[in-house]
C-alpha positions as MATLAB code, in Angstrom:
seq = 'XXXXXXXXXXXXXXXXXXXXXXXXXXXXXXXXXXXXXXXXXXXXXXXXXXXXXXXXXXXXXXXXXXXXXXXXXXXXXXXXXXXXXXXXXXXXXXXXXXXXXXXXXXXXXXXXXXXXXXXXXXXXXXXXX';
ca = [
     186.772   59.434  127.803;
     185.071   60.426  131.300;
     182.270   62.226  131.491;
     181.652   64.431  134.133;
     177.952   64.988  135.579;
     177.117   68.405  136.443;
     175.192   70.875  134.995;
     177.774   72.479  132.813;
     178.650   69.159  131.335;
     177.428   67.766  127.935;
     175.329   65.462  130.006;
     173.030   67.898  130.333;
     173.465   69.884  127.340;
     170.009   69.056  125.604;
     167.900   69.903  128.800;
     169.700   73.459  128.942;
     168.972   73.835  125.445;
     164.769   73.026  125.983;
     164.963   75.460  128.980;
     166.383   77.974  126.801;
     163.911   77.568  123.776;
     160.944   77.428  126.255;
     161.869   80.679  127.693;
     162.264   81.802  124.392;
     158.898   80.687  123.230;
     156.922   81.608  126.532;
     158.072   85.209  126.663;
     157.471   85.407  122.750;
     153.784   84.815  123.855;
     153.702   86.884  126.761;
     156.008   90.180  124.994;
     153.591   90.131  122.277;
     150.380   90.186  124.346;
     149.123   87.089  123.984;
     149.589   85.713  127.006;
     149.701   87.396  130.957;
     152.281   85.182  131.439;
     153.761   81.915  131.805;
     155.081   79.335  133.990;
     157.981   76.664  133.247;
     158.768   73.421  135.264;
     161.607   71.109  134.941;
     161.123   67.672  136.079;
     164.435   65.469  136.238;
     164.485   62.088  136.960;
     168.213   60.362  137.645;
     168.020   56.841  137.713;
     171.189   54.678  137.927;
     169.936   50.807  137.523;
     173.000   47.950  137.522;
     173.540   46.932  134.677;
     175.510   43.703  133.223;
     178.088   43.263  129.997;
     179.868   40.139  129.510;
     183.925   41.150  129.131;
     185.988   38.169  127.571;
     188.442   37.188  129.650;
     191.875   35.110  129.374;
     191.543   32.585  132.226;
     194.216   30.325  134.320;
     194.934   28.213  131.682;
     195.105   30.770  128.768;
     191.739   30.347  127.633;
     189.459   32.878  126.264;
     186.120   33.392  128.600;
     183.567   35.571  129.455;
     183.101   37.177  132.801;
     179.727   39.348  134.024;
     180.740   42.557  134.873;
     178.095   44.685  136.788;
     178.060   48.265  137.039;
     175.731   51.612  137.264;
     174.826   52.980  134.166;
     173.640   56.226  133.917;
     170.149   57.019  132.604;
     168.742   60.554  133.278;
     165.398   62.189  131.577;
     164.046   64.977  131.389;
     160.980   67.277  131.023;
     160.931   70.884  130.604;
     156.679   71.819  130.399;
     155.360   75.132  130.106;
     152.105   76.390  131.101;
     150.117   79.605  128.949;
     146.483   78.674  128.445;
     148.501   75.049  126.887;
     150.706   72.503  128.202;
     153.709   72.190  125.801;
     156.473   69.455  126.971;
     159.749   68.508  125.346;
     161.423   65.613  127.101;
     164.936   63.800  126.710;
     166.729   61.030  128.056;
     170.739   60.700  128.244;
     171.652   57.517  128.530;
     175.438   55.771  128.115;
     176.851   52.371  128.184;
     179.267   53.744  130.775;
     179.736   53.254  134.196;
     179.220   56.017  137.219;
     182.126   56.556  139.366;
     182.927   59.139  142.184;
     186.244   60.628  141.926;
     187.735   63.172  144.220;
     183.582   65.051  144.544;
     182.826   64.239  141.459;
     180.927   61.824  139.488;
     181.624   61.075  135.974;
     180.459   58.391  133.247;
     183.333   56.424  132.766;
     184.024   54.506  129.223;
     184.402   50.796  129.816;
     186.935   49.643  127.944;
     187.325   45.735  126.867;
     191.086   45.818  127.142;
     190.930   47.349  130.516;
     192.358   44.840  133.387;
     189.480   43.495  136.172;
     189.695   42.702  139.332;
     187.536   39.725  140.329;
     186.598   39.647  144.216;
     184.193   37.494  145.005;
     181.115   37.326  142.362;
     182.033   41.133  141.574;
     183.668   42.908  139.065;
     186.108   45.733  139.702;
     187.939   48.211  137.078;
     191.662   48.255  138.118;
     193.488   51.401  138.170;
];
C-alpha cells in the first residue's frame, strides 16, 4: 500500500499529535498563571539515504538468484521543544522499508513487493509498472 507524504498523511501523524499535546501542556501552564507564556519549535529533519535489499531473482537459465536493488528509503524525525522557564522535547522518527517515488506531484512510500517484476538497466534496479 502507498503512502503518501504530506502533512495530512499518517506519515506524520505522531508529530501532529506532540504539537497538539505541547500546546496543550504549554497553555495549561500559562492559563493557570504559572507561566507568562511559552514558545514551541518544531525541528524536522527529512533524510532519504539509498538504501540496498537483495530481491531473488529467476535468471536466464531458470535459476533462482539474488539481485541488489537500490532505492530511497524514507527516514524523517522529529522534535517538537517547548520553552517556559524548561526545555521539554518529545522527538520521533518514521521510518519504512519502502521506497520514495514521485507520482503525478506527489511523493509517496511505496511497498516493495518481492513478487513485483524488475527492470535491470545497467547496474540499477527499476520497479516495472
Amino acid at each position: 500500500m502507498d503512502t503518501a507524504i504530506n502533512i495530512n498523511s499518517p506519515v506524520f501523524k505522531c508529530l501532529l499529535n506532540d504539537i497538539d499535546e505541547e500546546i496543550k501542556r504549554c497553555l495549561g501552564h500559562v492559563i493557570g498563571n504559572s507561566f507568562e507564556g511559552a514558545e514551541i519549535n518544531v525541528k524536522l529533519i527529512i533524510d532519504i539515504p539509498e538504501t540496498e535489499r537483495e530481491v531473488p531473482m529467476v535468471d536466464e537459465d531458470g535459476e533462482i538468484t539474488c539481485r541488489i536493488y537500490k532505492y530511497r528509503k524514507p527516514n524523517i524525525q522529529h522534535k517538537v521543544t517547548s520553552t517556559l522557564k524548561k526545555q521539554y522535547k518529545r522527538q520521533g522518527c518514521y521510518t519504512e522499508n519502502k521506497a520514495v517515488v514521485e507520482r503525478d506531484g506527489e511523493y509517496l512510500a511505496v511497498a516493495i513487493e518481492e513478487e513485483e517484476p524488475l527492470l535491470l538497466v545497467g547496474d540499477k534496479n527499476f520497479i516495472v509498472d
